[in-house]
Each structure stands twice: as structure tokens, then as C-alpha cells.
GULONU-617448 format. One record per residue (C-alpha): residue number from 1; residue in one letter; x, y, z. Coordinates in steps of 0.1 Angstrom, whole numbers, plus 5000, padded with zeros to 4 digits. Layout:
<atoms>
{k NUM; r A; c1 X; c2 Y; c3 Z}
...
</atoms>
This chain:
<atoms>
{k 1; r X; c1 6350; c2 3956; c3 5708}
{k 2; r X; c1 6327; c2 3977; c3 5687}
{k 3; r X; c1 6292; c2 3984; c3 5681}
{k 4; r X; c1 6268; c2 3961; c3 5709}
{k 5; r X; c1 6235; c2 3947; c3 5694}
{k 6; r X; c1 6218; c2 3974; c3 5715}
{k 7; r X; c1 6234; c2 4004; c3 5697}
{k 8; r X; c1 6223; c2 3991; c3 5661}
{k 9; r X; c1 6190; c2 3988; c3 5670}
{k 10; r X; c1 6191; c2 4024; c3 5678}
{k 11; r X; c1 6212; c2 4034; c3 5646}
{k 12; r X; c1 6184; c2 4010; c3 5628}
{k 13; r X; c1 6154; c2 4034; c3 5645}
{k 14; r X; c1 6168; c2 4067; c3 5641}
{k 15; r X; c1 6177; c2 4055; c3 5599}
{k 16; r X; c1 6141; c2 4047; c3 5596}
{k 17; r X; c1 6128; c2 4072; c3 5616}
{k 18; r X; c1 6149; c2 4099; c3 5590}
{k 19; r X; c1 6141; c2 4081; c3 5557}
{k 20; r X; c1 6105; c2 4086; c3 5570}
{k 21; r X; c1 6105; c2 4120; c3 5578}
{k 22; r X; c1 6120; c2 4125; c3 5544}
{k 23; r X; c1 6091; c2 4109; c3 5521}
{k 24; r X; c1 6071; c2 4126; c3 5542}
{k 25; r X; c1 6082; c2 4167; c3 5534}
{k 26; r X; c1 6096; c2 4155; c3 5504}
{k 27; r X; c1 6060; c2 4144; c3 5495}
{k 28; r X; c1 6040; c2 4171; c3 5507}
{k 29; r X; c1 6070; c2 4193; c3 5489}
{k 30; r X; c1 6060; c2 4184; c3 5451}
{k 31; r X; c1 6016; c2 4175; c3 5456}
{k 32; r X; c1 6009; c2 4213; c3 5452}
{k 33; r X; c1 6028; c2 4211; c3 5422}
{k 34; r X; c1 6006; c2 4181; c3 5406}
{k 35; r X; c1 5976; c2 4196; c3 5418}
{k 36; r X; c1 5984; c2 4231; c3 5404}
{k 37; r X; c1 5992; c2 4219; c3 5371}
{k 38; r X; c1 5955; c2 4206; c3 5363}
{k 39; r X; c1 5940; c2 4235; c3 5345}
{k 40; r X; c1 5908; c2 4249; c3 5342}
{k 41; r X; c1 5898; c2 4231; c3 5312}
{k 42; r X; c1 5913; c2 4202; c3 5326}
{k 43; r X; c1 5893; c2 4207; c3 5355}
{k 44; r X; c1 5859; c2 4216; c3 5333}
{k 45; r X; c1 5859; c2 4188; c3 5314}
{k 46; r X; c1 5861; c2 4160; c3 5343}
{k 47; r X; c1 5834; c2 4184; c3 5364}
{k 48; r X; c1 5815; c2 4177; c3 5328}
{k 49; r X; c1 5821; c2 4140; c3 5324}
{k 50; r X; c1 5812; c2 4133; c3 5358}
{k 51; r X; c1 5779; c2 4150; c3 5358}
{k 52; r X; c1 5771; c2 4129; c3 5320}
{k 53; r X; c1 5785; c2 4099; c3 5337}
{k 54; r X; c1 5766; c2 4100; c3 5362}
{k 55; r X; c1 5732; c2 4107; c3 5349}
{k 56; r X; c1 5738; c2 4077; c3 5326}
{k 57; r X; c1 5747; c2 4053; c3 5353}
{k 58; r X; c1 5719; c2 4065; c3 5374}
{k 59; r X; c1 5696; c2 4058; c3 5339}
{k 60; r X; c1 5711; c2 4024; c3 5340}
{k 61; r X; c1 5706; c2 4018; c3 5374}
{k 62; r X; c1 5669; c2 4025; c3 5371}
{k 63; r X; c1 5662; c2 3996; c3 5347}
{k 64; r X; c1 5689; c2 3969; c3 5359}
{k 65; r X; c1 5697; c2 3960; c3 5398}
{k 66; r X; c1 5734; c2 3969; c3 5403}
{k 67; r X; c1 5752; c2 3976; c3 5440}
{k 68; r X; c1 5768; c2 4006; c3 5447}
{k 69; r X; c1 5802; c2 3994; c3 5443}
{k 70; r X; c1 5791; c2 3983; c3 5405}
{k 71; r X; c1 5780; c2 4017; c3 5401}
{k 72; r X; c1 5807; c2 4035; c3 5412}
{k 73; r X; c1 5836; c2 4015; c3 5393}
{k 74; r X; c1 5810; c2 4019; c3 5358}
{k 75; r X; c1 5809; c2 4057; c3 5369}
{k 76; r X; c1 5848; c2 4055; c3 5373}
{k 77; r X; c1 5851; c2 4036; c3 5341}
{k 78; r X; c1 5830; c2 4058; c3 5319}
{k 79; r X; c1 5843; c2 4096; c3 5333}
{k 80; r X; c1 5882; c2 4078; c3 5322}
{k 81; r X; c1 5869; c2 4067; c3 5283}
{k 82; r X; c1 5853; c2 4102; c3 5283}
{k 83; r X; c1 5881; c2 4120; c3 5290}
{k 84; r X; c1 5905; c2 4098; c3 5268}
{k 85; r X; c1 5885; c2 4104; c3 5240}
{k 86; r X; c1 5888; c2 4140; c3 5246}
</atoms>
């Protein structure tokens, strides 16, 4: 007779249940390899941009009402054209 409807649900759950399990280790795998190949530099000149970035969005802030959310995505903004100028 073959296969009920019962038995493909299962087959259906344990598929899903593996394809899961292998993003998962597969993605945990290869993020120390991204995060190691930031170098110092890398690493000193965002620490950099953030602080100048920052101090002029805080300057800004003082003169001209913004929300925080405005703030943050002009902080986000400015530490990316930094660095792409570098």
C-alpha cells in the first residue's frame, strides 16, 4: 500500500529537524573564522571612527532635537563613510 499520511509527516519532521541542525553547526563552524579575520587595524580604526562619530553626533545633538533612533542610524551612517574613505 505504501507510505500512510502519518509516516510522512514524520519523515517531513525529522528532514526539518536535520536541515536545522545542520545550519546551525555549520554556522557556528565558519563565525570564528569571520570574526578572526578582522585585524587589529581593522579593529583600531572602527574603535576610532566610532569615538569621532560619536562626539560629532553628540555635538549635533546638542544644538538640534533628534530621537535616539535618529542618532543612532547618523552614528551608523557616519562610522560606515569613515571607514570607506579609509
Amino acid at each position: 500500500m505504501g507510505r500512510t499520511i502519518e509516516g510522512r509527516g514524520i519523515l517531513m519532521i525529522k528532514l526539518i529537524a536535520g536541515l536545522t541542525i545542520a545550519v546551525f553547526v555549520c554556522g557556528t563552524a565558519f563565525a570564528p573564522i569571520t570574526a578572526a579575520a578582522a585585524t587589529d587595524d581593522n579593529k583600531a580604526a572602527l574603535r576610532k571612527a566610532t569615538v569621532e562619530c560619536r562626539a560629532q553626533v553628540k555635538e549635533y545633538a546638542r544644538f538640534n532635537e533628534t530621537s535616539w533612533y535618529a542618532r543612532h542610524k547618523m552614528v551608523k551612517s557616519c562610522i560606515k563613510d569613515a571607514l570607506a574613505k579609509k
